[in-house]
VEXMI-547909 format. One record per residue (C-alpha): residue number from 1; x, y negated, z; chain; residue in one letter. Coordinates in nm, 4 decimals. Example, Ala and Ser with C-alpha at 12.3 -4.5 7.8 and 13.67 -1.06 7.14 Angstrom:
BEGIN
    k        xx        yy        zz  c  r
    1    1.2300    0.4500    0.7800  A  a
    2    1.3670    0.1060    0.7140  A  s
This chain:
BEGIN
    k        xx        yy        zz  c  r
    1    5.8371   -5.5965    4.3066  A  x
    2    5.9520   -5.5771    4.6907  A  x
    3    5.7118   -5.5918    4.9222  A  x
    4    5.6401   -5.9382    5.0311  A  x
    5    5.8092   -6.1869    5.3313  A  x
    6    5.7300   -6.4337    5.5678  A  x
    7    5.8249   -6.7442    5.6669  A  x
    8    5.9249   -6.8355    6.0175  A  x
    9    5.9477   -7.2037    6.0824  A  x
   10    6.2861   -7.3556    6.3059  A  x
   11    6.3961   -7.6715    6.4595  A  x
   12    6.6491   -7.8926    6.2857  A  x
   13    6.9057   -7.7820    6.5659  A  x
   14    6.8815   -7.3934    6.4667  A  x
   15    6.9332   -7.4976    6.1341  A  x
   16    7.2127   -7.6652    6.1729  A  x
   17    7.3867   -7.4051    6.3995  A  x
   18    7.3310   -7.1604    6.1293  A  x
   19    7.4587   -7.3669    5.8503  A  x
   20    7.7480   -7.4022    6.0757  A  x
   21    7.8320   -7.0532    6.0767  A  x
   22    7.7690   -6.9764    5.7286  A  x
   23    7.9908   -7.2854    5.6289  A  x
   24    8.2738   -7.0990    5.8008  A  x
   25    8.2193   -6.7755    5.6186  A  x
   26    8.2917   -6.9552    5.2657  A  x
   27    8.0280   -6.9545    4.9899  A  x
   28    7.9542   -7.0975    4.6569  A  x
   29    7.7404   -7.3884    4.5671  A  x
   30    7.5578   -7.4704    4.2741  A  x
   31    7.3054   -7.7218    4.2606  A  x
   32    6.9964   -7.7522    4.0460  A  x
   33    6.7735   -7.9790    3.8532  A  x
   34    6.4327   -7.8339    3.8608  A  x
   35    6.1848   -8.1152    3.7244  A  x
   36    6.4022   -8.3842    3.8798  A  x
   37    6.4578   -8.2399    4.2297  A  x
   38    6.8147   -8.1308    4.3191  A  x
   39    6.7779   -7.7896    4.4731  A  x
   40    7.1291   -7.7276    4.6416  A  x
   41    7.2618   -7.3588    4.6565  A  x
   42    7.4631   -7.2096    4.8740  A  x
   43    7.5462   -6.8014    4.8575  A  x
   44    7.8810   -6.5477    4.9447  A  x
   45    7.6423   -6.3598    4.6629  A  x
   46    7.8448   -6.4234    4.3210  A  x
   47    7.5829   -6.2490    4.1256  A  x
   48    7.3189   -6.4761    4.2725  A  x
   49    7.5411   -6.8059    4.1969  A  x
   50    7.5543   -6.6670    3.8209  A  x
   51    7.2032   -6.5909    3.7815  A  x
   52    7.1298   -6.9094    3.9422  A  x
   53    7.3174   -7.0795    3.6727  A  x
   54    7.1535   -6.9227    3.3884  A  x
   55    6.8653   -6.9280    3.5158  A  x
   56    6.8221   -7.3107    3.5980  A  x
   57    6.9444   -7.6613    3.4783  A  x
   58    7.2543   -7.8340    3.6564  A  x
   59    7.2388   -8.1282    3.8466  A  x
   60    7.5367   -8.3671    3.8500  A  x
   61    7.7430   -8.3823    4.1464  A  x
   62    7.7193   -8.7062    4.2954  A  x
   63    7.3120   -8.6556    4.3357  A  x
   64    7.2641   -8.5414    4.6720  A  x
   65    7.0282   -8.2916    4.7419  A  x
   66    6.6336   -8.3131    4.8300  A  x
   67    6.6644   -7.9695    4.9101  A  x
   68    6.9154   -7.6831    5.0687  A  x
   69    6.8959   -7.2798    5.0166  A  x
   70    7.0977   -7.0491    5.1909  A  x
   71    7.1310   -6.7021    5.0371  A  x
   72    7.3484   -6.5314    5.2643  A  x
   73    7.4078   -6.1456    5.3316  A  x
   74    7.3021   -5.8268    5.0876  A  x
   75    7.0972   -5.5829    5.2205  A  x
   76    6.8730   -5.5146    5.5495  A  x
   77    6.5599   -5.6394    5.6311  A  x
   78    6.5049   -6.0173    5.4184  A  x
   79    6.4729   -6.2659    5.7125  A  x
   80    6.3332   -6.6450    5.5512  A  x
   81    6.3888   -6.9114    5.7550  A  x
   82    6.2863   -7.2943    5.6891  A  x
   83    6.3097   -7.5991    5.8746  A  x
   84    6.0422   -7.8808    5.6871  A  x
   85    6.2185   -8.1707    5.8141  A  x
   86    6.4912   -8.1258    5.5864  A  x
   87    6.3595   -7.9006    5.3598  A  x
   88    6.6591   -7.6460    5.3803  A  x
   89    6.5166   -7.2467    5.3845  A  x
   90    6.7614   -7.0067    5.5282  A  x
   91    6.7431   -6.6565    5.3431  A  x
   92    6.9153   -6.3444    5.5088  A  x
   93    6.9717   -6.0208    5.3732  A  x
   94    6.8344   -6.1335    5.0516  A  x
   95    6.9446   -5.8262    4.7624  A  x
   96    6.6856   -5.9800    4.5072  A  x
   97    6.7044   -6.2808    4.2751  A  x
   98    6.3766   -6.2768    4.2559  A  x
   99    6.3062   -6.4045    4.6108  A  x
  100    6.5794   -6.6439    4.5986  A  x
  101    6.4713   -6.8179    4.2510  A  x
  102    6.1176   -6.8326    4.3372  A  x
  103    6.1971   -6.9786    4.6841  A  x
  104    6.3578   -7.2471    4.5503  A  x
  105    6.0929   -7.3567    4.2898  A  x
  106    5.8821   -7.3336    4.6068  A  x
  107    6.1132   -7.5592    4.7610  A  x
  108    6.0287   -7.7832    4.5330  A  x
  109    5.6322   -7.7708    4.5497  A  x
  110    5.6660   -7.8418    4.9216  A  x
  111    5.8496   -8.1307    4.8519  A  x
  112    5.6123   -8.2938    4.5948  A  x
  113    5.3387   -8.2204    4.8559  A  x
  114    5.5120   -8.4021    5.1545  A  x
  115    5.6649   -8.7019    4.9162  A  x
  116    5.4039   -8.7645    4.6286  A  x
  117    5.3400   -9.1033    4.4741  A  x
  118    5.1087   -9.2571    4.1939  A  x
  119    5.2882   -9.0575    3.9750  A  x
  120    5.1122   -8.7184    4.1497  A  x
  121    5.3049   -8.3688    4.0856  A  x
  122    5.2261   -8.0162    4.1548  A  x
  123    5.3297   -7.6791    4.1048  A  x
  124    5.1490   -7.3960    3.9872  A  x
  125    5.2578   -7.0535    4.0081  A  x
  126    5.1538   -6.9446    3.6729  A  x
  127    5.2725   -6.9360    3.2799  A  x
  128    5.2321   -7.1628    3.0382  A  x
  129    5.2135   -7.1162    2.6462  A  x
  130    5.1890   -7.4187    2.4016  A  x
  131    4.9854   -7.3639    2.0953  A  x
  132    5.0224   -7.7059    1.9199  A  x
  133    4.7026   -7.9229    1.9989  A  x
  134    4.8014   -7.8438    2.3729  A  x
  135    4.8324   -7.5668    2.6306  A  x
  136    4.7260   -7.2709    2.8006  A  x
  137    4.7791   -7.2011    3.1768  A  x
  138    4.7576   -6.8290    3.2610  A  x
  139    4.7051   -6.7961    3.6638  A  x
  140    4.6804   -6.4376    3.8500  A  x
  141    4.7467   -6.2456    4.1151  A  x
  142    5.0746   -6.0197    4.1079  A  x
  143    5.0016   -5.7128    3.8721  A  x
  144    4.7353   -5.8682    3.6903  A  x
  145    4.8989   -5.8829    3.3412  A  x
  146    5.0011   -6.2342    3.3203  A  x
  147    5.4103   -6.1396    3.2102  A  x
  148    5.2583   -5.9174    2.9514  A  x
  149    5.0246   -6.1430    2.8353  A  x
  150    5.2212   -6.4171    2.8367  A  x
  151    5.4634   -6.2389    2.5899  A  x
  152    5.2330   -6.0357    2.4049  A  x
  153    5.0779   -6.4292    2.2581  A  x
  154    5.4435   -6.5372    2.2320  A  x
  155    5.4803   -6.2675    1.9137  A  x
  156    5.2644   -6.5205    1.7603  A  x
  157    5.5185   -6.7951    1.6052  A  x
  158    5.2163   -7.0491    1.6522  A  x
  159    5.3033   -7.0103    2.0365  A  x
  160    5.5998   -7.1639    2.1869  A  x
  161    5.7209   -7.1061    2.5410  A  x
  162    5.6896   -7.3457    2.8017  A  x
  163    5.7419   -7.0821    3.1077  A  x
  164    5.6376   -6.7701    3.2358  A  x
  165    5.6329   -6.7749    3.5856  A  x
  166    5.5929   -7.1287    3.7625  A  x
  167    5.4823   -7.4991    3.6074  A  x
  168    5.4473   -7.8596    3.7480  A  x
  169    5.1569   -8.0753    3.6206  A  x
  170    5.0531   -8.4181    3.6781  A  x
  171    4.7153   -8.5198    3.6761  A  x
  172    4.7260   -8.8501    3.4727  A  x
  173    4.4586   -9.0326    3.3587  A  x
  174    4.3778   -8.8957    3.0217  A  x
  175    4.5448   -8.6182    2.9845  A  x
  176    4.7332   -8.3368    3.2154  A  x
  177    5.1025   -8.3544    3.1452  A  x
  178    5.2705   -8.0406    3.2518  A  x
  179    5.6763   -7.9788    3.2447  A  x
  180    5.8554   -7.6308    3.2615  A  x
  181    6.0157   -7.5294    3.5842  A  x
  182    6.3387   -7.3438    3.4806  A  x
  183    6.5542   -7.3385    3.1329  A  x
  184    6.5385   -6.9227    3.1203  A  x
  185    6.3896   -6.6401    3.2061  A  x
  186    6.4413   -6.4057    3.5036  A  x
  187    6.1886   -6.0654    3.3276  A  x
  188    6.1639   -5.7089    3.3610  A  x
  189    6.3587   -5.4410    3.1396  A  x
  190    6.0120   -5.2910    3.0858  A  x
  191    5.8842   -5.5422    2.8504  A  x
  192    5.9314   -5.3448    2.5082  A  x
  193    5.6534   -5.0989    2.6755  A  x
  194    5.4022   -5.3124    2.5835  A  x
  195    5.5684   -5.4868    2.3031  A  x
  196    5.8121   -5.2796    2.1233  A  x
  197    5.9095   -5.5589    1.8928  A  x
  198    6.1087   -5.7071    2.2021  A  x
  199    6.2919   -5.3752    2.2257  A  x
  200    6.6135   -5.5452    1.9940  A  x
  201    6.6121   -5.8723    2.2004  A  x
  202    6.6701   -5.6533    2.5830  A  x
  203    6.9215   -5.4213    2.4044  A  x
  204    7.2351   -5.5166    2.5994  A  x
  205    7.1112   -5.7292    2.8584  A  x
  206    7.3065   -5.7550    3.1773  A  x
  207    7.0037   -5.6211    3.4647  A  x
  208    7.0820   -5.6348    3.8518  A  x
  209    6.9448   -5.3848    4.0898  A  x
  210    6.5830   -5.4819    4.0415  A  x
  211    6.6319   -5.3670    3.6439  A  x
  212    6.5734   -5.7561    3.5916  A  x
  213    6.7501   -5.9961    3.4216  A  x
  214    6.8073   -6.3613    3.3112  A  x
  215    6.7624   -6.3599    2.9472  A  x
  216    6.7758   -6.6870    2.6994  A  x
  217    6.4711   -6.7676    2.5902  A  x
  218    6.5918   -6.9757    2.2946  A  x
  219    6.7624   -6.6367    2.1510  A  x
  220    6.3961   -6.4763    2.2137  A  x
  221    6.2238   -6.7434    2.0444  A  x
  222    6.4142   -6.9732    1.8496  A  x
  223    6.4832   -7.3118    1.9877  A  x
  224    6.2376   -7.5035    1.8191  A  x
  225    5.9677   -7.2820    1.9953  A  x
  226    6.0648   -7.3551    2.3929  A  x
  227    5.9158   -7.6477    2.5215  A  x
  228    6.0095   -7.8469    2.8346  A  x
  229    5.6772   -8.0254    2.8408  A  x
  230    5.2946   -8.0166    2.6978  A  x
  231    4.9575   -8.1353    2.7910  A  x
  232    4.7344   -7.8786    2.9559  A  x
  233    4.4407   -7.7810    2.8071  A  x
  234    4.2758   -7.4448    2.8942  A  x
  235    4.3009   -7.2498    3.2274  A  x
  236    4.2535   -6.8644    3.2323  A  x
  237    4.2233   -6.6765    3.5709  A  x
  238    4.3674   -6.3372    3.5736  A  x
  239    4.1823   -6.0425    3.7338  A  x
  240    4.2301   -5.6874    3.7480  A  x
  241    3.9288   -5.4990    3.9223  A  x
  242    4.0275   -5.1145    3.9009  A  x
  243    3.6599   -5.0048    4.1079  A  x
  244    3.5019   -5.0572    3.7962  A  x
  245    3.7364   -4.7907    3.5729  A  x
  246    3.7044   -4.5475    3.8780  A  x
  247    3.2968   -4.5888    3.8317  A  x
  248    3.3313   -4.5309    3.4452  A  x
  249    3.5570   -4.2369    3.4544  A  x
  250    3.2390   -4.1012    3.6957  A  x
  251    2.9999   -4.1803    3.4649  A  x
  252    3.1556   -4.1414    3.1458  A  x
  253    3.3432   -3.8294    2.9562  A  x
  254    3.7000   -3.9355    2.8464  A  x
  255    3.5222   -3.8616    2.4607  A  x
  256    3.3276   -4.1318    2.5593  A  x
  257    3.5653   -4.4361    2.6226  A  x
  258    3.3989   -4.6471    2.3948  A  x
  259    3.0508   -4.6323    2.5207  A  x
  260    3.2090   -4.6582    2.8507  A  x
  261    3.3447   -4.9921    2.7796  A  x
  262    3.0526   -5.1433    2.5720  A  x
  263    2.8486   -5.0033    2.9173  A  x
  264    3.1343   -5.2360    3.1618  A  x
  265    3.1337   -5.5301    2.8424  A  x
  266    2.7324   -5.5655    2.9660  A  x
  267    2.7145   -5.5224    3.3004  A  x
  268    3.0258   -5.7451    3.3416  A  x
  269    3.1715   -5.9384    3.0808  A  x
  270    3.5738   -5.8869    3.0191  A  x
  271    3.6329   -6.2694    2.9983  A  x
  272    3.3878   -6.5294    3.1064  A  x
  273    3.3733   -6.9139    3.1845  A  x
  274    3.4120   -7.0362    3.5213  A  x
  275    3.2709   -7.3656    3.7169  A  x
  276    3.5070   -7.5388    3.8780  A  x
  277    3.3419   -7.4088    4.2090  A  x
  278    3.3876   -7.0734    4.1057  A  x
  279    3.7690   -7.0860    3.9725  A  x
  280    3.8439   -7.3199    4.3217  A  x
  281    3.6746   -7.0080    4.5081  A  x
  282    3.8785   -6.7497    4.3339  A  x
  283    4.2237   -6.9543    4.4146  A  x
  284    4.1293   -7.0073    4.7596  A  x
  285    4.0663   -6.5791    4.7901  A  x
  286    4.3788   -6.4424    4.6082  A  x
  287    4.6260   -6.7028    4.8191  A  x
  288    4.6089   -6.9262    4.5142  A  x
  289    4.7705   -6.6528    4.3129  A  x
  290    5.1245   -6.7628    4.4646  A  x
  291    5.2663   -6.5747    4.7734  A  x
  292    5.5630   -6.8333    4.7973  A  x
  293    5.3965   -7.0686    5.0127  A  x
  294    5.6601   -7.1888    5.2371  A  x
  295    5.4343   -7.3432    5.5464  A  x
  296    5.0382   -7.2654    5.5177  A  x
  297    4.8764   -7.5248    5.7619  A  x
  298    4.4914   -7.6464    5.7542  A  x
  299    4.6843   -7.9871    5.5827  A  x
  300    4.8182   -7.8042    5.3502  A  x
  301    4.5181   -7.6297    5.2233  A  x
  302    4.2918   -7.8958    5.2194  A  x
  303    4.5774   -8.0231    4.9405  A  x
  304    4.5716   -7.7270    4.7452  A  x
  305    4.1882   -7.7163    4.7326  A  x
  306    4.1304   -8.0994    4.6427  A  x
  307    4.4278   -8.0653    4.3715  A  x
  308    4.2449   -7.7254    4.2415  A  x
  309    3.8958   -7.8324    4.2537  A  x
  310    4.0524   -8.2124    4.0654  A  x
  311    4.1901   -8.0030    3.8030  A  x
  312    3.9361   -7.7153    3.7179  A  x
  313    3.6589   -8.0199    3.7188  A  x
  314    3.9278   -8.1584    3.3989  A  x
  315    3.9969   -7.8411    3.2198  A  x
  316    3.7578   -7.5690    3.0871  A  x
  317    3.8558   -7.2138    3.3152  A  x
  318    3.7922   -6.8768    3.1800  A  x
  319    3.7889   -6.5311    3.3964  A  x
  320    3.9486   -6.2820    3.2165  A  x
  321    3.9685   -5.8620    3.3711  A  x
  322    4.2563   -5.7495    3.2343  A  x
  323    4.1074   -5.3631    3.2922  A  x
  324    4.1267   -5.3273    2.9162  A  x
  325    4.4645   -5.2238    2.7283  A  x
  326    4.7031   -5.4885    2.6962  A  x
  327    4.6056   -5.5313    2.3482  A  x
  328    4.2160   -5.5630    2.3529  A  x
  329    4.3187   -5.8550    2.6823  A  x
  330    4.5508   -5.9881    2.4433  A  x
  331    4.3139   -6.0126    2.1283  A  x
  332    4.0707   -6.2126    2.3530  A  x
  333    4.3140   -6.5111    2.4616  A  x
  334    4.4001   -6.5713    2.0869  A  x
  335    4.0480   -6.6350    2.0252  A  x
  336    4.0598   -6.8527    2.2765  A  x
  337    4.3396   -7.0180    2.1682  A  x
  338    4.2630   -7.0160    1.8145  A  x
  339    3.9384   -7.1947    1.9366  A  x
């Protein structure tokens, strides 16, 4: 993944002097319905208004936007602009989807943060997996495993898809209703590596020049087995704490693997449950696992904590260091699951 951006907050009269002058350049626009928001769209990238298409539901023409992206330009430096009032963000020299579709979802979270009601939503940049009697939320910091894992539980026909990268949930009374963010899937072409049996479904895929691609989930999974909504049930954190293989391979001869890990499975267990104090602590230290954060203000954390610490005091939380082969991480969130 490129390395990451950041956000540089403008007035209302930059913005609209910019949207001026992109206006005048001619561009496509697409709008979108992610979880009843209309996210507006506006590129000269026709790749980018594709993808965009695929990637999320359409929103009819005569609703008028909550929210504006501008995707203009294709290389250079990325430059991400974004003015609250309106909640338009301004991306330049943007060359990956990736950026753009994850800006917009977090479009969207800022929104529900500034505008929320009785009926309370938030996003949570995570994957979600629905097992029948309810869900599972997988939460981690980039290159912790949770794409892999998410898809390695999804060769179980038991499991259907909700989504693998971002979720909205709303704390009701009873229960935590959560609703998928986007109606495909933007993945990498290096999924088969850890699960050959997805090797037929990439064959043929169109990728873009991140070797990622929008693929339909319902030809992955069968249509009865993607969900738009579910009720949340188990939380696992994601970790992947690589000092402790350095001080094995020290320790331990490569003959030795095994004892090795039954040596790290004492000192430190693989997977283990969390308080809510100590999941809320680990959100609050890895950014809340989600570097698309538009504006980061003492207000806005002080949300993020009290809707964290609400939620992990509703909803059992499990630890899980994903150190191990994708397989023995795997094996341990079906027994949860099958729990």
């Amino acid at each position: 993944m490129p390395n990451s951006y950041k956000v540089k907050i403008i007035s209302p009269e930059t913005k609209n002097k910019l949207m001026i002058e992109f206006h005048q350049e001619g561009v496509y626009e697409r709008k979108a319905n992610i979880h009843g928001t209309c996210v507006k769209l506006f590129t000269n990238n026709e790749q980018f208004k594709e993808m965009w298409e695929e990637n999320f539901n359409p929103m009819p023409e005569d609703i008028r936007p909550h929210a504006r992206i501008f995707c203009m330009g294709d290389g250079g430096k990325l430059n991400v602009l974004y003015e609250p009032l309106s909640k338009t963000v301004i991306l330049k020299n943007c060359d990956y989807y990736g950026w753009l579709k994850s800006i917009a979802l977090a479009l969207v979270a800022d929104f529900f943060e500034d505008f929320f009601s009785e009926h309370r939503r938030y996003s949570i940049h995570g994957s979600f997996i629905d097992y029948g009697n309810g869900g599972l939320g997988i939460i981690g910091p980039s290159g912790s495993g949770k794409t892999t894992l998410t898809y390695g539980l999804l060769l179980d026909k038991k499991c259907s898809f909700l989504t693998d990268d971002w979720f909205f949930v709303r704390l009701g009374k009873t229960n935590i209703p959560t609703y998928s963010a986007e109606r495909n899937s933007y993945i990498r072409n290096d999924l088969a590596k850890a699960w050959p049996r997805f090797a037929d479904k990439l064959t043929g895929i169109k990728l873009d020049n991140k070797d990622r691609a929008i693929v339909d989930v319902r030809r992955f999974f069968g249509s009865d087995r993607v969900k738009q909504e579910s009720n949340l049930q188990t939380i696992v954190l994601l970790t992947r704490e690589r000092s402790q293989v350095g001080l094995l391979v020290e320790q331990f001869p490569r003959t030795q693997s095994s004892v090795a890990s039954r040596q790290l499975n004492k000192g430190k267990p693989p997977m283990k449950k969390l308080s809510a104090k100590e999941a809320l602590e680990f959100m609050i230290k890895n950014d809340f696992c989600n570097p698309h954060q538009l504006v980061r203000s003492k207000k806005k954390l002080e949300m993020r904590k009290e809707f964290f610490q609400e939620l992990f005091s509703r909803v059992p939380v499990y630890l899980l260091n994903t150190i191990e082969t994708p397989k023995q991480s795997l094996e341990r969130l079906k027994r949860l699951v099958e729990n």
